[in-house]
C-alpha positions as CSV (number, residue, x, y, z in Angstrom):
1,X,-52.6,-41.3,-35.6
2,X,-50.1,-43.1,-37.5
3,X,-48.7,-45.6,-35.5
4,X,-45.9,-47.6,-38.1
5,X,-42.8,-46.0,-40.0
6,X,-41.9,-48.6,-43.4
7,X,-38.2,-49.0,-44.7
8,X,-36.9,-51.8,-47.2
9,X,-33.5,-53.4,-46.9
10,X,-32.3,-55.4,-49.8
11,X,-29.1,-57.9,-49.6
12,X,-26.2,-56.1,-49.4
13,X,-27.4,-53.3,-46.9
14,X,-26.2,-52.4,-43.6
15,X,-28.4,-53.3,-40.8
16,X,-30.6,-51.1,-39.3
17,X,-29.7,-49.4,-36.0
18,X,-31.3,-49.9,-32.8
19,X,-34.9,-50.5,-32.3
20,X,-36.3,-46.6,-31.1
21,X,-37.6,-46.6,-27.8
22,X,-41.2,-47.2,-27.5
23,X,-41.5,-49.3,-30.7
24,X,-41.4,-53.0,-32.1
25,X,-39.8,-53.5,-35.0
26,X,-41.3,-55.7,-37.6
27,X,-39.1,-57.6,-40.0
28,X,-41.3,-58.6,-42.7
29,X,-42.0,-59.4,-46.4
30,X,-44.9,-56.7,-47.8
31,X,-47.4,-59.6,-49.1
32,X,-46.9,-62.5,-46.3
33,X,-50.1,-64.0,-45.3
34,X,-48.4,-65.0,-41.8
35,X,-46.9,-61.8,-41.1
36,X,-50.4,-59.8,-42.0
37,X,-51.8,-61.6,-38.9
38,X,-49.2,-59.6,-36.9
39,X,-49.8,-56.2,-38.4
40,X,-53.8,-57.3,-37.8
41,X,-52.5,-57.0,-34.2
42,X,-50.2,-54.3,-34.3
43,X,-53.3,-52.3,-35.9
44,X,-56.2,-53.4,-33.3
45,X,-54.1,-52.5,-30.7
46,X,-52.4,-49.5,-32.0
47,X,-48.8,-50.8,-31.1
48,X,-45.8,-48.2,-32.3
49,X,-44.1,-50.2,-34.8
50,X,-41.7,-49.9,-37.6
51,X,-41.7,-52.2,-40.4
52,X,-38.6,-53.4,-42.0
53,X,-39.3,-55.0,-45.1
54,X,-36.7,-57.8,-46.5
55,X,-36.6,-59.4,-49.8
56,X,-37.0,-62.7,-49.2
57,X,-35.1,-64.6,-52.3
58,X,-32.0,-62.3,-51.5
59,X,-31.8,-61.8,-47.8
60,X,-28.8,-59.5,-46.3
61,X,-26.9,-61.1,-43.9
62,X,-27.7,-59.2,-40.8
63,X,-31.0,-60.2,-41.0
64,X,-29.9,-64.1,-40.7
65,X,-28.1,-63.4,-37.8
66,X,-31.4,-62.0,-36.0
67,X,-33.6,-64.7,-37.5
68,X,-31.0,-68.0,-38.5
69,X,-34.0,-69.2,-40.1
70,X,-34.6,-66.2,-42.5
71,X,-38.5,-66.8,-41.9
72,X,-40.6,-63.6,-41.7
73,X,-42.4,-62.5,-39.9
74,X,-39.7,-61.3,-36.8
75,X,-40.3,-58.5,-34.0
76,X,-37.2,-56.9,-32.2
77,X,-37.7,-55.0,-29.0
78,X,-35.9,-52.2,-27.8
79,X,-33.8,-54.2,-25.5
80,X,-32.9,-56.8,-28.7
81,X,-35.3,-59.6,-27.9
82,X,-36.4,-61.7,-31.4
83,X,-39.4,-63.5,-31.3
84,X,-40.6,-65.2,-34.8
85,X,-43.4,-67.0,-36.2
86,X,-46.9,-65.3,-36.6
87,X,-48.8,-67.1,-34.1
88,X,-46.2,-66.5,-31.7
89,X,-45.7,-62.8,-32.4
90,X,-49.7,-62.4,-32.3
91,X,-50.1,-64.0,-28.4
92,X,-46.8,-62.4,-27.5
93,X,-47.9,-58.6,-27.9
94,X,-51.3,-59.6,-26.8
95,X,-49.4,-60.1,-23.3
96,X,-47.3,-57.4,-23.5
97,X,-50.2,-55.0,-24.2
98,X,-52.7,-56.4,-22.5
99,X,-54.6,-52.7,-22.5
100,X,-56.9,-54.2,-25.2
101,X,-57.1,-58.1,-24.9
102,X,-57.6,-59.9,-28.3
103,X,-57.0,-63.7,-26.7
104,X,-59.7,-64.8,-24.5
105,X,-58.7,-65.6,-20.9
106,X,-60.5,-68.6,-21.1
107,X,-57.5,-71.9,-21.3
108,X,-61.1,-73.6,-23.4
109,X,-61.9,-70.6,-25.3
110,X,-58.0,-70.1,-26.4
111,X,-57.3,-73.4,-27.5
112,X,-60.7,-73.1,-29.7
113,X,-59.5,-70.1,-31.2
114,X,-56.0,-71.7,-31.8
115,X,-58.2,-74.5,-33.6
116,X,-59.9,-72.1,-35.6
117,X,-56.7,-70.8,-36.6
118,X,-54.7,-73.8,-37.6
119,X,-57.9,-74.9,-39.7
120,X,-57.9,-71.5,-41.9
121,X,-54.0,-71.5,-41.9
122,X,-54.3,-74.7,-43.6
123,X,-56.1,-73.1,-46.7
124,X,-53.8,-70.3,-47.1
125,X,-51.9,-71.8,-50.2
126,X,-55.4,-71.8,-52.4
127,X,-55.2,-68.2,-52.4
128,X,-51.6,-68.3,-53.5
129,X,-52.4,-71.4,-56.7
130,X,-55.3,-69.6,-57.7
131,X,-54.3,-65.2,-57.7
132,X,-50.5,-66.9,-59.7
133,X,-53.0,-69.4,-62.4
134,X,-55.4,-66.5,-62.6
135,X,-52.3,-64.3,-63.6
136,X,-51.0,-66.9,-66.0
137,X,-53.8,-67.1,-67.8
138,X,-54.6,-70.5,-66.7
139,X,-58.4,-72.5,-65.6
140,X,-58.6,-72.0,-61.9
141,X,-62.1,-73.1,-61.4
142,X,-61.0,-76.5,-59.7
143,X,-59.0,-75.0,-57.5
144,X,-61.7,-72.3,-56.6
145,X,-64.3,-75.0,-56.4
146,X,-61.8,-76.8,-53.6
147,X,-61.1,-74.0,-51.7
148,X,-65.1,-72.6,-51.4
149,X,-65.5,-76.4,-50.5
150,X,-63.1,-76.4,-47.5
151,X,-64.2,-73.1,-46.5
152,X,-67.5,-74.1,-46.3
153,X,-66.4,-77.0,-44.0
154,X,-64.8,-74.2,-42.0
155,X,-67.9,-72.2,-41.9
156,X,-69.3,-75.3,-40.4
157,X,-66.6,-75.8,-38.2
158,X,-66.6,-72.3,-36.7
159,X,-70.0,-73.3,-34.7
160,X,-67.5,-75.8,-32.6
161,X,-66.1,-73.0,-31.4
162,X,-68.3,-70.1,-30.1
């Protein structure tokens, strides 16, 4: 069951039409860490989605009008609501489809996974440093060294909260 349609819209274009009935549309950017997150969600809970696809060095207009910030990630509802910012968007649709819960009900047991969360989101630029040295042919090691260090300390961490 295929449960997302994919369009891009460079600068320039006209903005899309209304969001179809029965789906959220995802204003995104193809290789965005934060907006993966999202889709995560969108995929363990088999949410109807489209994914709109903007280039994010040459955004078109219409899209700063839904998001003034020109961040992605962005969902649109049918009935034009906009809510940004991954960790947002993730609890958001895990209230609105609350068929499969992915937060636990617990106030304690969210704000340790929220914890968890912030820790890892921390690392994210590593990942970034090292795949763009690595492609420049340049010595990465120290960076990878770093980053298996903090993940360890994660690793560590993750015992806090279980």
């Amino acid at each position: 069951l295929k449960t997302h349609r994919c369009f891009l819209y460079p600068s320039g274009s006209a903005a899309p039409g209304p969001v179809p009935k029965d789906y959220i549309r995802v204003y995104s950017m193809r290789f965005c860490p934060f907006a993966q997150r999202t889709r995560l969600v969108f995929k363990a809970k088999g949410i109807k989605h489209e994914i709109i696809n903007v280039h994010l060095a040459d955004k078109p207009e219409w899209y700063l009008k839904k998001n003034p910030f020109g961040i992605v990630l962005t969902l649109e509802t049918p009935a034009g609501e906009v809510i940004y910012e991954s960790p947002i968007t993730c609890e958001y649709l895990d209230e609105v489809y609350p068929e499969k819960k992915l937060f636990p009900s617990s106030p304690f047991a969210k704000a340790q996974q929220k914890m968890m969360l912030e820790h890892f989101s921390k690392r994210i630029g590593y990942f970034y440093r090292i795949s763009s040295g690595r492609k420049n042919g340049q010595d990465v090691s120290g960076l990878e060294a770093e980053l298996k260090e903090k993940l360890s300390k994660l690793n560590e961490l993750s015992g806090w909260y279980t």
